[in-house]
C-alpha angles and dihedrals in degrees: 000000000000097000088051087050098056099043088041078060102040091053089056088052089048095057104043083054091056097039096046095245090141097041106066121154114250113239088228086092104064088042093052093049094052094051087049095056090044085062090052089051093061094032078056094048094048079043088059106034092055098041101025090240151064122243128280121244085249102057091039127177085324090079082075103067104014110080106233130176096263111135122248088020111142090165148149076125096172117049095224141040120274104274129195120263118263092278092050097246112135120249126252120225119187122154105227120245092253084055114259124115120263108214119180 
């Protein structure tokens, strides 16, 4: 009865393990990311108060925390550098073709 037991238990184990039961992602990720994105978004609008516009697709999310020569620009406006989303995949960044900035 033991043995069966065991094995009976092992089995479900087994199969949690194939099927990523136990493997589930955490919901702090997207959580995370979206925070993340919140902060580029204010980092954009000071970007664009001080300067009158969003950045290119060129200059990207970088503009806000590289110094170029881009008049009316008083950056860095994020306090670190840009880092990856949760699951370490770099951000895009595009501007929209109605002019407002894409982040995902």
């Amino acid at each position: 009865m033991i043995k069966f037991l065991l094995g009976a238990i092992l089995a479900v184990l087994i199969w949690m393990n194939l099927h990523g039961v136990s493997h589930r992602e955490s919901p702090a990720k997207p959580i995370a990311k979206r925070y993340q994105i919140d902060s580029f978004h204010q980092a954009l609008d000071a970007f664009k108060q001080d300067t009158g516009r969003y950045p290119t697709d060129a200059e990207g999310l970088q503009v806000l925390r590289n110094a170029p020569n881009i008049k009316g620009w008083r950056g860095p406006y994020l306090r670190q550098d840009i880092p990856a989303d949760p699951w370490n995949t770099p951000y895009k960044y595009r501007l929209h073709p109605e002019g407002y900035p894409i982040i995902n």
